[in-house]
C-alpha positions in Angstrom: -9.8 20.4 17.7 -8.1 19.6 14.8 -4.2 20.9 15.1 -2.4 22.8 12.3 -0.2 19.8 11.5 -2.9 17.0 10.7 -4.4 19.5 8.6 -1.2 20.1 6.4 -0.9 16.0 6.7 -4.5 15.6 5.1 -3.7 17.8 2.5 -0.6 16.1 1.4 -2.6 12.8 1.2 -5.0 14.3 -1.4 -1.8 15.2 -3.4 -0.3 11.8 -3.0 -3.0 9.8 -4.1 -3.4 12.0 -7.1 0.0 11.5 -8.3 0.5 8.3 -7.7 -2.4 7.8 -9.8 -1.2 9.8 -12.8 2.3 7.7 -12.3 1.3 4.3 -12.1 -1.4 5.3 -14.8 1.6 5.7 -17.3 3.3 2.8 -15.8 -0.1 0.8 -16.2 1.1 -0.9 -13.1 -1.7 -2.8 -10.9 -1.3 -5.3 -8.6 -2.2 -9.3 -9.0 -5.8 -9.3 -6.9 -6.8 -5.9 -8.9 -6.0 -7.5 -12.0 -8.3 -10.8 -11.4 -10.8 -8.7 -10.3 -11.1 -6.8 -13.7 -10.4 -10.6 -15.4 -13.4 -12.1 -13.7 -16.1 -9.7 -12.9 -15.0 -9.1 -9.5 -15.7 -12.8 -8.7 -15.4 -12.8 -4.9 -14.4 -15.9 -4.3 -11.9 -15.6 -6.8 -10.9 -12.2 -5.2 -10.7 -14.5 -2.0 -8.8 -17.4 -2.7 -5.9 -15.0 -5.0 -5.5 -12.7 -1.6 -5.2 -16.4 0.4 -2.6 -17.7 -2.2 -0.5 -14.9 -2.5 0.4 -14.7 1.4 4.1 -15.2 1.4 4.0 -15.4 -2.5 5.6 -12.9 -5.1 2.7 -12.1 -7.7 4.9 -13.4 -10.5 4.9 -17.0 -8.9 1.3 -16.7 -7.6 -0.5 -15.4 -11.1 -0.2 -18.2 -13.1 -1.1 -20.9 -10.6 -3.8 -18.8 -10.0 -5.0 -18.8 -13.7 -4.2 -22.8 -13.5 -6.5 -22.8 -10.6 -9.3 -20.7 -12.2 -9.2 -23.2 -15.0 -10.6 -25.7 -12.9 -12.4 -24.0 -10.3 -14.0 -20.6 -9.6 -16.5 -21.4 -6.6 -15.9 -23.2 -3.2 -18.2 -26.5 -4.3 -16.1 -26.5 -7.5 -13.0 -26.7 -5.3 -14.1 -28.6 -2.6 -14.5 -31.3 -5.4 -11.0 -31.1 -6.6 -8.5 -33.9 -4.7 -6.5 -33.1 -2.2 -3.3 -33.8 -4.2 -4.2 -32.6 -7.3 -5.0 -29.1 -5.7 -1.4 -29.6 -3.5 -0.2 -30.1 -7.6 -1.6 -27.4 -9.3 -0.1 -24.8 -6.2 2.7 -26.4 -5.6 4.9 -23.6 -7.3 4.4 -21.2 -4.5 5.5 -21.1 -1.0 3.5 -23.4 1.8 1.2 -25.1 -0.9 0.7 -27.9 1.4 -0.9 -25.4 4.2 -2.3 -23.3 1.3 -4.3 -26.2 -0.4 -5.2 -27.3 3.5 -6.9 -23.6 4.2 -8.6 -22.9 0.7 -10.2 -26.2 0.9 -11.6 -25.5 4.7 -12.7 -21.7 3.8 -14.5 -23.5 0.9 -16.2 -25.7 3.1 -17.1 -23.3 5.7 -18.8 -21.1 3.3 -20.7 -24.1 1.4 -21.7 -25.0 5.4 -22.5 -21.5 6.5 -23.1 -18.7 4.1 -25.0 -20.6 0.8 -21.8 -21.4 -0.9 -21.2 -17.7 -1.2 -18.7 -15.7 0.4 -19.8 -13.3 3.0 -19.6 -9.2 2.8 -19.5 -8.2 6.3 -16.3 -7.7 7.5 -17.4 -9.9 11.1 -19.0 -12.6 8.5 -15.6 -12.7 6.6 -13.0 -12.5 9.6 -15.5 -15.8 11.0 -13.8 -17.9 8.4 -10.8 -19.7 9.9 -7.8 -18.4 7.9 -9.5 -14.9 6.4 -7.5 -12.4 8.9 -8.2 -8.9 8.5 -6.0 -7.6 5.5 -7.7 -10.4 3.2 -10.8 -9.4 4.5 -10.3 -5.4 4.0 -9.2 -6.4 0.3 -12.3 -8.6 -0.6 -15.0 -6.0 0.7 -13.3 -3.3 -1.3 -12.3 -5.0 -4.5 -15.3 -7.4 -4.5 -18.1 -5.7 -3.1 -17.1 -2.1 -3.3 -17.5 -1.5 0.6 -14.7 1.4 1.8 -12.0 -0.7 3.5 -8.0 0.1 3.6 -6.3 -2.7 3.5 -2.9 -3.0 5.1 0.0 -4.9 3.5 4.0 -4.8 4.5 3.7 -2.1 1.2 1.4 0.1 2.7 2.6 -0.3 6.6 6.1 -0.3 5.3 5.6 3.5 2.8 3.1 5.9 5.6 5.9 5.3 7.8 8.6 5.8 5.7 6.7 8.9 4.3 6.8 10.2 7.9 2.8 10.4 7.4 2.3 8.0 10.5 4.4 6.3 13.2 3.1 3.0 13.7 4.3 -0.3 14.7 1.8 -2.7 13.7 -0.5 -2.7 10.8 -3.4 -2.5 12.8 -2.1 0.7 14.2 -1.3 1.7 10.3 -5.2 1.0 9.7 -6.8 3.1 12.6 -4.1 6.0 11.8 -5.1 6.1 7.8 -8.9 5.9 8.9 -8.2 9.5 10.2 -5.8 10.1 7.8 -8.1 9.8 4.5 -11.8 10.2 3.9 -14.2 6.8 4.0 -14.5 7.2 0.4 -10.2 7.3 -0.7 -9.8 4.0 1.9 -10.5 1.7 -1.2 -7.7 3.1 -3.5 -5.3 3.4 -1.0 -3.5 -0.9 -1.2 -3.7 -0.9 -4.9 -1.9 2.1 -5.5 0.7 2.0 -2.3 0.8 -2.2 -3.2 1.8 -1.4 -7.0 4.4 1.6 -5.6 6.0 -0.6 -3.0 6.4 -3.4 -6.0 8.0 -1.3 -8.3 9.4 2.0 -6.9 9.3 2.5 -3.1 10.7 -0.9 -2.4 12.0 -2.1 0.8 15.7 -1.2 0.4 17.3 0.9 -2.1 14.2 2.3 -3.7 14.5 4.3 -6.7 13.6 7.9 -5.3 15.4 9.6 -8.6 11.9 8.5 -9.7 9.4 8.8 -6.6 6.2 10.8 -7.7 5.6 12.1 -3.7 8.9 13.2 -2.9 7.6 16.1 -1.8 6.0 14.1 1.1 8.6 12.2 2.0 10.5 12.1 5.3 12.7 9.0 3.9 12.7 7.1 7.3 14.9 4.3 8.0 16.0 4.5 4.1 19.8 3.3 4.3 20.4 3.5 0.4 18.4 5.1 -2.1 18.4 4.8 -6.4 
C-alpha cells in the first residue's frame, strides 16, 4: 500500500519537472551531451565519448575539445587511427587527458572487437565496456537510443536530496529511489533538466533560490548560504 506521503511526493515531481521545463525553456539552458546530441543526430558514439570526456571536466573546457575531436573523428575506427599523442594533444585542455586519451582509445577498440564497430544499446552490453560505468551508460541509452534511463550525476544526487524528495547516500541509491519516484516514461528528462539547474541555479553552495522555479518543493537541506 501506497502511504499518503509518497503520494503527495509523486505529485510534486509532476509539478517539478513541469516548471523546470518552462524555466530553463526561457533560459534556453541545456547541458553539453544534450547539445551534441541535437548537433550530430544523436550520433552514439559521439554521445559516448562527450559523456567519457567530460568526467571531471567543466562543459566550458570540455565543448570545444570535443568539437576539435569531432573534426577528426566521429566513430571508434576513425579514432583508433588517430596517434596516441596527437589524441593526448587535441584533449589536453581538460583534466586527466592522458587517462582520458588511454580509455577512449580502449572503448574504441573493444567495440570495433566486439559489437561491429558500433556501440551497444543494452545497458549489460554498454556497462561490459571497461571504463563505461553506469551514469555514462544511463545517459547514452536515453540520449542516444531513446530507451527510459535516469541518469545520476553529483547534480541530480546532489538536488532530490537537497529537495528533501529522497534521502540517499550514494547515487545508486538516488537511481532506485527516483525509479519509484517518477514514471518509466519521465526517467529520460530527469539529468538534462536537474544537470542544466544544478549548472546554473541550484548550485552546490550558495545557490541563487531568489530565483528557484520549485521552491515550493524544497526542504533546502544542508544549504549553508543561499542567493
Amino acid at each position: 500500500m501506497v502511504g499518503p506521503l509518497v503520494e503527495t511526493k509523486k505529485e510534486d515531481t509532476q509539478r517539478i519537472l513541469k516548471n523546470l521545463k518552462v524555466y530553463l525553456g526561457k533560459k534556453k539552458s541545456s547541458p553539453m551531451v544534450f547539445s551534441f546530441a541535437k548537433f550530430f543526430s544523436k550520433n552514439p558514439f559521439i554521445i559516448l565519448v562527450s559523456c567519457l570526456l567530460s568526467l571531471r571536466s567543466k562543459d566550458v573546457m570540455t565543448i570545444p575539445v570535443c568539437m576539435k575531436l569531432f573534426d577528426l573523428a566521429k566513430t571508434p575506427k576513425e579514432l583508433l587511427n588517430i596517434p596516441v599523442d596527437q589524441l593526448e594533444e587535441v584533449i589536453r585542455p581538460i583534466g586527466f587527458f592522458r587517462k582520458k586519451a588511454i580509455v577512449l582509445k580502449s572503448v574504441s577498440a573493444q567495440i570495433v572487437d566486439e559489437f561491429g564497430g558500433k556501440v551497444p544499446r543494452t545497458e549489460e552490453e554498454l556497462l561490459s565496456i571497461g571504463g563505461v560505468g553506469r551514469k555514462t551508460a544511463n545517459l547514452v541509452l536515453s540520449v542516444a537510443f531513446d530507451i527510459p534511463a535516469i541518469c545520476v550525476d553529483v547534480h541530480v544526487h546532489r538536488i532530490f536530496n537537497r529537495l528533501g524528495l529522497i534521502k540517499t547516500k550514494t547515487p545508486g541509491q538516488t537511481e532506485v529511489a527516483l525509479a519509484k519516484l517518477f514514471p518509466k516514461k519521465k526517467w529520460s528528462e530527469i539529468n538534462e533538466l536537474f544537470v542544466a539547474f544544478g549548472q546554473n541555479v541550484c548550485t552546490p553552495t550558495s545557490p541563487i533560490c531568489s530565483d528557484c522555479p520549485i521552491r515550493f518543493a524544497c526542504e533546502q537541506r544542508g544549504v549553508a548560504r543561499r542567493r
